[in-house]
N, C-alpha and C positions, 0 to 999 in steps of 0.2 A: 251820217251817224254821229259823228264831231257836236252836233248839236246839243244831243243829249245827252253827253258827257257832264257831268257835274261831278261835287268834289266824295258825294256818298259811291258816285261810281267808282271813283278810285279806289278809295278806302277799301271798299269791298270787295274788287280784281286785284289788286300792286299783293306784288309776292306769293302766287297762287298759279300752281302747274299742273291745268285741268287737263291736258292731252295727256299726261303721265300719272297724275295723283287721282285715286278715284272720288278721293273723300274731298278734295278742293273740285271737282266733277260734279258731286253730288250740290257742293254748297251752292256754285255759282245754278245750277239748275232750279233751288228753291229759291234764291234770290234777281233770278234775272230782271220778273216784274218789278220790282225794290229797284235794280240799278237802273231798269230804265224806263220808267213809268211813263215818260211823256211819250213813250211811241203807243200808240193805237192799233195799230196794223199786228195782228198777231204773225202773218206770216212772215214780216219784216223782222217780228222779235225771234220769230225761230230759228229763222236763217243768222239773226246775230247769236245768238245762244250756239249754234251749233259750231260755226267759227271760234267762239271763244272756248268752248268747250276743247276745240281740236289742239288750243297752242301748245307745246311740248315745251315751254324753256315758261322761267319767273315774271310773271308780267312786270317790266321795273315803273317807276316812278321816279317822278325828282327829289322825292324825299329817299329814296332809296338806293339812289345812284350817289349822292354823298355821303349817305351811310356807308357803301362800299366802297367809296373812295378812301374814307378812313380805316378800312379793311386791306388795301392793298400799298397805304402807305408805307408802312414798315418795310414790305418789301422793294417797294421803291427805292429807299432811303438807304436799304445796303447794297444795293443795287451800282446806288450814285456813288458810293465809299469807295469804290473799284476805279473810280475816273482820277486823273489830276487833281488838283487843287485850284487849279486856275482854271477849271471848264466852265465854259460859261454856254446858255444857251441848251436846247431840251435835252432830255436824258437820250431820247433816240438818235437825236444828231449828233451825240457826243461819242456816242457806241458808234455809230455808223464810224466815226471816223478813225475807232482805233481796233477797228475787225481787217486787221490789215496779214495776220499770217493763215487764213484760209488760202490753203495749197487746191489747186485743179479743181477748181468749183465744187468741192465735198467739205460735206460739214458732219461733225459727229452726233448721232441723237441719243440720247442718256434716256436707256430703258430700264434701268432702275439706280439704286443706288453705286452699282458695282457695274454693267453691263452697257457697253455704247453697241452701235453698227452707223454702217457710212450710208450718207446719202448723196445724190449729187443735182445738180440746178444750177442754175445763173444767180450772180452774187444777190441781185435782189431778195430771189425768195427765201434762199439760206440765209440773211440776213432778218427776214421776218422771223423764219424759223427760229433760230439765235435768239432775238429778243425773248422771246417765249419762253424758251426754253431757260433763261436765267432769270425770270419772272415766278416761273414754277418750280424752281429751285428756292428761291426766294419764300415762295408762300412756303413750301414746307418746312423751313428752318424758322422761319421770322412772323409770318402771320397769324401769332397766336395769341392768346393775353399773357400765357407764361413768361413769353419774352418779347411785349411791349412794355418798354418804359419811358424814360423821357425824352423829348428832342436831343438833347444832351447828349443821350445816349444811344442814336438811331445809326451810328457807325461801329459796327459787330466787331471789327479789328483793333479801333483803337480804343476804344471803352476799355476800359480796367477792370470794372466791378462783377463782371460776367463771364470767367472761363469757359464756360462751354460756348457760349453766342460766343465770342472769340472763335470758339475751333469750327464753331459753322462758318461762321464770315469766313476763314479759310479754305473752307471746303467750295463758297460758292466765287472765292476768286481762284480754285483751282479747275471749276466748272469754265468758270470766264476763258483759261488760258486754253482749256485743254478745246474750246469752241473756236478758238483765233481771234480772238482779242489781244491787241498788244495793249501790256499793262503797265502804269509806270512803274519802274524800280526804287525800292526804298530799302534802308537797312533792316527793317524786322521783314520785307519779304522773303528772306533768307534764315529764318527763323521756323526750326522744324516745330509744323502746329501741333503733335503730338505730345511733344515733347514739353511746349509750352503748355498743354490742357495739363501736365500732369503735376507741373509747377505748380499751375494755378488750383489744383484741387489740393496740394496738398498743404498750401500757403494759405488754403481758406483756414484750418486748424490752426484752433486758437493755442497760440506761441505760449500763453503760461500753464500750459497740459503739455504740448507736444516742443520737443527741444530736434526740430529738422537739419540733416546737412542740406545745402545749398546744390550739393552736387550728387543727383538721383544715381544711383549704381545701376552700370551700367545692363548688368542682366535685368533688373527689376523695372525698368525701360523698355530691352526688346519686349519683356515680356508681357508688357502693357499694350505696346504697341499689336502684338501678335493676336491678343486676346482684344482687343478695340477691333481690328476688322473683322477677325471670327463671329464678332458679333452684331455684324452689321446685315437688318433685315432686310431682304430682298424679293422681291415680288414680280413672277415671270409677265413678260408682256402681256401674253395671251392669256392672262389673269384677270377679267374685271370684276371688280367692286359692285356689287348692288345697286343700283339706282331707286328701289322702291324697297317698302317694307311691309313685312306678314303684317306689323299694326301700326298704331299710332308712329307718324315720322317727325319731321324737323317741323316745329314750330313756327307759327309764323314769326316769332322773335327771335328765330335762327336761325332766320334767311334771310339777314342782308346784317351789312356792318360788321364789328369784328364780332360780336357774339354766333359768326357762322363760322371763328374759328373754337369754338369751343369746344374743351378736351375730350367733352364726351366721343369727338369724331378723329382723336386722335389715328386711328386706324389708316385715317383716310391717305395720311401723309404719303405711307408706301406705294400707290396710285395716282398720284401729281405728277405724271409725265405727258411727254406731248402725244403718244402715239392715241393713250389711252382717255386725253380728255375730248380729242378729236374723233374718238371713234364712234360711229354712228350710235345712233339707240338701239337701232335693229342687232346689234351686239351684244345689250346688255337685256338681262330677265327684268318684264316688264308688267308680270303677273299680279306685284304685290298692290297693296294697300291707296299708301300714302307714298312721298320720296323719302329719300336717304340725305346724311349730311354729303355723302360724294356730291350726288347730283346738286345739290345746291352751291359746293363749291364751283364744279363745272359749268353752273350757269354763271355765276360771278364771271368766272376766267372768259368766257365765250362773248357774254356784252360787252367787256371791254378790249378782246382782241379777235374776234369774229371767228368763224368759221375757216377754215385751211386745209388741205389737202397732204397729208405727210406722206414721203417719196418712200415707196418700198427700200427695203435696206440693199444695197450691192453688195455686200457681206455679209454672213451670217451673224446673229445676234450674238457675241461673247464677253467675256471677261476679261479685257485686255490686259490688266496687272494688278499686283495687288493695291489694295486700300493703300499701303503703307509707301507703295511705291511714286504711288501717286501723290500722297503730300507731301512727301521730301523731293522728288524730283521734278517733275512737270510743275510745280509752283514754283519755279523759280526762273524768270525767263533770261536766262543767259546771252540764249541764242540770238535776241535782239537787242538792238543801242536798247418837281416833287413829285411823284406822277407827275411829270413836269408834261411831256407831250404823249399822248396814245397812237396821234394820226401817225403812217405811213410817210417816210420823207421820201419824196421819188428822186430828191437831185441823185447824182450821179457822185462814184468817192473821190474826194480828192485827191490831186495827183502827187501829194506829198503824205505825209503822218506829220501831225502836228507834236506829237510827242518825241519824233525823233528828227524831224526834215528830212528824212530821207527818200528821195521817189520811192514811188510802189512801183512795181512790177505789171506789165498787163493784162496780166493774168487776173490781177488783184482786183483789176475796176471792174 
């Protein structure tokens, strides 16, 4: 079939999900003779028609696999801010080597913003897990246009000009810690991010209107603090997102590159976890139209990190503490001394932490 591939055939399948969308269903069925003309055999072209009609996921292309490579940079990139300074060598070998305080082969899975449960496996596959899991942390803080800006500025902690991407970039190195990663120690990681978000909002006001003390009272703090996680939305596991729509859905200029994070889908953020981007179709209502920006996100995340199987919870699904607890304490790891790679490293962990030299434990490898 290879044969009759040419470049009008691409054009007219790349980013079109005929097994879920009826209206990219409809198109490729008026188009098939178009894509593939030089086949003669009709029953050959049925049989191809009816396969591509069946695919459920974005048909990609090369032109559209770099698009979205420029889509998942940004989270890459705070991703990599969490590492040493001296790492050298993929973003996954670097993680690998500093998921060193996963305790009895259980890893936490973050089902919403506020809510983990345990899982447990052998280091390997909590280790895939993991990866993902600060990946899709990542898209929902950072892979948007509101807060892509320059290379310059692709480190969310140390950037100056952006207090909120600061208080995420904290949030997603408190995701980091609270998964087993050991993280290096610096003086601002001791630095409550709340505290600093409210410096920084209140430091954006322009100094010849507003005459600021330097030192926030202390009521008018907790009570930022109080009202910052009260307000923090939350969306139950057993919630999914839409995957199709009553009408018209994502464009085909809103499925691929960053333009698929576009605000219109801001909704989607609260459903960027792992349980729910792995969960079958047969899950979600499949009744509608066209697709949704979810399902377009879901495809992105799914070509570049395949398919997985997430481990029923060994605990019930809760809320282990508060928002506030969590970024003044578990960010601070006491207790211890570019899309660079996608593939899987299968070696085995080393027998020290490069960040501390200290052996691991055997539990650990």
């Amino acid at each position: 079939m290879f044969q009759y591939i040419d470049a009008l055939t691409v054009k007219l399948a790349e980013l079109r999900a005929p097994g879920v969308s009826k209206l990219d269903s409809e198109f490729l069925r008026k188009e098939i003779t178009t894509m593939f003309s030089g086949i003669q055999d009709s029953a050959l072209r049925t049989n191809i028609e009816n396969r591509l009609r069946s695919i459920e996921y974005l048909i990609p292309s090369l032109k559209s696999l770099f698009k979205d490579l420029r889509y998942l940079e940004p989270a890459a990139k705070a991703i990599k801010s969490l590492l040493p300074e001296s790492s050298k060598g993929t973003l996954r070998h670097n993680l690998r080597y500093l998921l060193t305080r996963m305790k009895e082969n259980s890893l936490a899975v973050q089902e919403n913003e506020m809510s983990y449960s345990m899982v447990v496996g052998c280091f390997d596959d909590l280790f895939d897990l993991a990866i993902r899991e600060l990946f899709l942390c990542a898209m929902r803080y950072f892979a948007y246009p509101a807060n892509i800006s320059t290379k310059k500025d692709m480190n969310p902690i140390k950037q100056t000009l952006n207090g909120p991407k600061r208080f995420l970039g904290y949030k997603l190195r408190d995701l980091a810690y609270r998964l087993g990663f050991e993280l290096p120690t610096a003086v601002d990681n001791y630095e409550d991010p709340v505290e600093r978000l409210l410096a920084d909002l209140l430091s954006s006001l322009p100094k010849e209107i507003f005459k600021l003390d330097s030192n926030v009272p202390l009521n008018f703090s907790r009570s930022f603090k109080e009202y910052l996680a009260n307000s923090i939305i939350t969306t139950p596991s057993s919630t999914h997102p839409p995957i199709t729509t009553v009408a018209m859905g994502e464009p085909l200029s809103r499925r691929s590159g960053r333009a698929c994070g576009d605000p219109q889908g801001d909704n989607d953020r609260s459903h960027l976890f792992l349980r729910k981007m792995h969960a079958p179709l047969s899950e979600f209502q499949l009744a509608g139209y066209d697709i949704s920006s979810f399902y377009v996100k879901r495809c992105k995340y799914l070509a570049f990190f395949g398919a997985v199987e997430v481990p029923l919870a060994v605990e019930p699904t809760r809320c282990d503490v508060q928002e506030e607890e969590i970024l003044t304490n578990e960010s601070h790891p006491e207790e211890a001394n570019d899309l660079d790679d996608m593939t899987v490293d299968s070696d085995r962990v080393p027998q020290s932490s490069p960040t501390t030299g200290t052996p691991l434990n055997q539990d650990q490898v």
